[in-house]
C-alpha positions in Angstrom: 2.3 -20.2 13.8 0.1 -23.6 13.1 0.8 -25.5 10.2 -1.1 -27.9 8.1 0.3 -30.0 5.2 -1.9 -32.7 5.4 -3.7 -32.2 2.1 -0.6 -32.8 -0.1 -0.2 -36.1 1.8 -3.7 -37.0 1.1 -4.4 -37.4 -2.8 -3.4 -39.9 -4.7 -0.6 -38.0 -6.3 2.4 -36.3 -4.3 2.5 -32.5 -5.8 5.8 -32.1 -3.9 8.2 -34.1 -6.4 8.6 -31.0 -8.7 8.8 -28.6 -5.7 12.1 -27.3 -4.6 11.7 -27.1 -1.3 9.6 -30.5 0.3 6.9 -29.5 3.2 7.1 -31.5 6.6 4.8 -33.8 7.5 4.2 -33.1 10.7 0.6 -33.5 12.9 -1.5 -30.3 12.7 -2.3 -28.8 16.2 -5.3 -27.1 16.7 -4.4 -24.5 19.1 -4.0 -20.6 19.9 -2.5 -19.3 22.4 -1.8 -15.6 21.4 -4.0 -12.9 20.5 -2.9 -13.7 16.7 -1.8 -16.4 14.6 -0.7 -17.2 11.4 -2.0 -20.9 9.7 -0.1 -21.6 6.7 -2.0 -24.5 4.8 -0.3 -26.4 2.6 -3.0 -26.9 -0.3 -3.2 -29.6 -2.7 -4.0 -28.8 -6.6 -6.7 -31.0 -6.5 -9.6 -28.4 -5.0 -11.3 -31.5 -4.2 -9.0 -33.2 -1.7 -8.4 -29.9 0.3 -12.5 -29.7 1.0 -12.3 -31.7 4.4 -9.5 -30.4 6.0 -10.8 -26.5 4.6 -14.1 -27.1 6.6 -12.5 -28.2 9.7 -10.3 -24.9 10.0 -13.3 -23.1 9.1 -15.0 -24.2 12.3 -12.1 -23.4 14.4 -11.3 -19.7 12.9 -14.8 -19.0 13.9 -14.6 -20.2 17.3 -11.2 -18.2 17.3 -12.3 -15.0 16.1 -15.1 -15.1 18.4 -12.6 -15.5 21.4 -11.3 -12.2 19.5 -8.2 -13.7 18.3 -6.9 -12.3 15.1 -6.1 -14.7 12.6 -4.1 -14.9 9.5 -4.7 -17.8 6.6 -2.2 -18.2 4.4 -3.0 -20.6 1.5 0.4 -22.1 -0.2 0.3 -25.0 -2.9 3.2 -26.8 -4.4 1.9 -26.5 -7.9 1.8 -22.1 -7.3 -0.7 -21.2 -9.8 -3.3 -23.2 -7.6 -2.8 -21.0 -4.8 -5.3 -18.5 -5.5 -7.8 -20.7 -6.6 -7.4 -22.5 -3.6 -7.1 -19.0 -1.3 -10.7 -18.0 -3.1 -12.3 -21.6 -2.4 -11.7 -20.8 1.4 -12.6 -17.6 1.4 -15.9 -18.6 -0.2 -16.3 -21.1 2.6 -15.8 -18.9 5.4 -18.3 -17.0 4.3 -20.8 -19.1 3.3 -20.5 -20.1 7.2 -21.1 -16.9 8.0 -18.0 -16.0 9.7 -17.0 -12.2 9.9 -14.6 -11.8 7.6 -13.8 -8.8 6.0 -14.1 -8.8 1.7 -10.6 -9.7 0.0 -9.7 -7.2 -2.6 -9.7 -9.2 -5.2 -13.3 -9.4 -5.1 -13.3 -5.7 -6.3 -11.3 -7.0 -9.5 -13.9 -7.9 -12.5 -11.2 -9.9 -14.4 -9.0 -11.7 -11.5 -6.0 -12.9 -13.1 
């Protein structure tokens, strides 16, 4: 499992204070050594100040699936109703970089919630 809370350590606000349960801040490690993994990304509210660090794991879930790795994304954000904003933003990105990903479900919903 890789994790990746740098983006609530990068805006200008800390999202964590009303959280119950504070994320580590630990350095991100960009490496897979199983045929799976799981990321969990620790995503800011602010869509703006995940952007960077969304790209970069763009590039390296390609490179990873291309090895034939599977790999899971999980998108978690302090303030919770972001999360799915934020989980759609990526998704959007992986495939605007062309990388074979199968179509979320949600994208079959006409009104997402």
């Amino acid at each position: 499992m890789l994790l990746d809370s740098r983006p609530i350590y990068s805006g200008d606000d800390n999202p964590q204070l009303a959280s119950e349960r504070r994320k580590p801040k630990v350095p991100v490690e960009f490496s897979v050594t199983a045929p799976f993994s799981l990321i969990c990304f620790i995503s800011h509210p602010t869509l703006s100040v995940n952007q960077a660090f969304m790209k970069e794991w763009v590039d390296h879930i390609h490179q990873w699936l291309q090895e034939g790795k599977e790999i899971y994304f999980f998108v978690h954000c302090p303030t919770e109703e972001r999360s799915p904003q934020n989980a759609r933003h990526f998704q959007q990105l992986l495939k605007e970089s062309k990388v074979p990903i199968p179509p979320l479900p949600w994208n079959l919903i006409e009104s997402p919630p």
